[in-house]
C-alpha positions as CSV (number, residue, x, y, z in Angstrom):
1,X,-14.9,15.6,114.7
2,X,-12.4,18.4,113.6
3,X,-9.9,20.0,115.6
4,X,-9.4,24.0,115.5
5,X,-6.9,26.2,116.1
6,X,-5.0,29.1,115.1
7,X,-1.5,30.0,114.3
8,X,0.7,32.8,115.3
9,X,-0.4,35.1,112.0
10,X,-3.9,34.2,113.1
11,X,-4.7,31.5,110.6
12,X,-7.2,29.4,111.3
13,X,-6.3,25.9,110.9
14,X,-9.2,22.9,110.9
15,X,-7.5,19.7,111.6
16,X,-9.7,16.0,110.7
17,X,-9.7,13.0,112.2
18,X,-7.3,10.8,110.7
19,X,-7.0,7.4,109.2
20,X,-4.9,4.9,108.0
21,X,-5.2,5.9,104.5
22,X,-4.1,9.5,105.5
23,X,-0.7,8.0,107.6
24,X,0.0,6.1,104.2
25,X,-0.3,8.7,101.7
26,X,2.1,10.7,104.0
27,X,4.3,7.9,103.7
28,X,4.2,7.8,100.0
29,X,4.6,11.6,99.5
30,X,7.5,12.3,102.2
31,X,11.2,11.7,100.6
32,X,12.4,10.7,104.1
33,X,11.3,9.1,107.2
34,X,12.0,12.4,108.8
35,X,9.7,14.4,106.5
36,X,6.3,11.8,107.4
37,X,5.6,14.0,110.6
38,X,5.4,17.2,107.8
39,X,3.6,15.3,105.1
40,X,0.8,14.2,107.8
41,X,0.2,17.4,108.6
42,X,-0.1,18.2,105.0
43,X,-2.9,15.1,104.8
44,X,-4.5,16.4,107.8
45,X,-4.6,20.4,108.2
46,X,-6.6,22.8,106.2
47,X,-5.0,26.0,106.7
48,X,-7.6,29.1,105.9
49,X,-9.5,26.5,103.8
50,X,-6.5,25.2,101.8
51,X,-4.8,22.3,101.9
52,X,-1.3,22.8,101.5
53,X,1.6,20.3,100.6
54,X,4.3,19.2,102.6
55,X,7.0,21.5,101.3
56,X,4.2,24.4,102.5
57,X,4.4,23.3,105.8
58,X,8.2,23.6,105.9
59,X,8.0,27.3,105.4
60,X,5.6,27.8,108.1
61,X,7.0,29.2,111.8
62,X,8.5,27.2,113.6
63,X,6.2,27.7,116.3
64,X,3.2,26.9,114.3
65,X,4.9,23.8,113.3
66,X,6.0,22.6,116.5
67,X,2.1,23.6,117.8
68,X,0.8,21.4,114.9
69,X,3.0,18.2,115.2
70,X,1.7,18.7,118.9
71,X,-2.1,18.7,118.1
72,X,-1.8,15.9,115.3
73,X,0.0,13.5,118.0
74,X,-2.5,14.1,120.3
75,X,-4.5,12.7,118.2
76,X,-2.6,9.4,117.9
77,X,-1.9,8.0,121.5
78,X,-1.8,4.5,121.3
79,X,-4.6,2.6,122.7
80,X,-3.2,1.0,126.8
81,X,-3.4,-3.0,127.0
82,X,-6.4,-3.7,129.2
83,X,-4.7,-5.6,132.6
């Protein structure tokens, strides 16, 4: 199931659910480890129906950035050993 949201300018942003295949072509596309977080977002976001690169997502506010790193972690906790 997607997550919404909207960004300061009032974007509306439709996030999917990930996969492996997504975390890897981040990988492949970011020119530093520092740039996968970006590149995911890229893979995962739809921003008013387009999909932007990761270089887009680099222009965006800072506080829409910060707010989508935040929702795309979320989506990533690790699963807790059973005891």
């Amino acid at each position: 199931m997607a997550k919404e949201l909207v960004l300061s300018d009032g974007k509306k942003v439709k996030i999917k659910q990930g996969k492996g295949i997504d975390l890897l072509h981040a990988q492949m596309k970011a020119k530093t480890s520092e740039e996968i977080p970006y590149a995911l977002i890229a893979e995962l976001c739809e921003i008013d129906g387009n999909f932007l690169v990761y270089e887009d997502i680099l222009e965006l506010p800072i506080e829409d950035v910060i707010t989508l790193q935040a929702a795309i972690s979320g989506k990533f906790q690790l699963a807790q050993p059973s005891a």
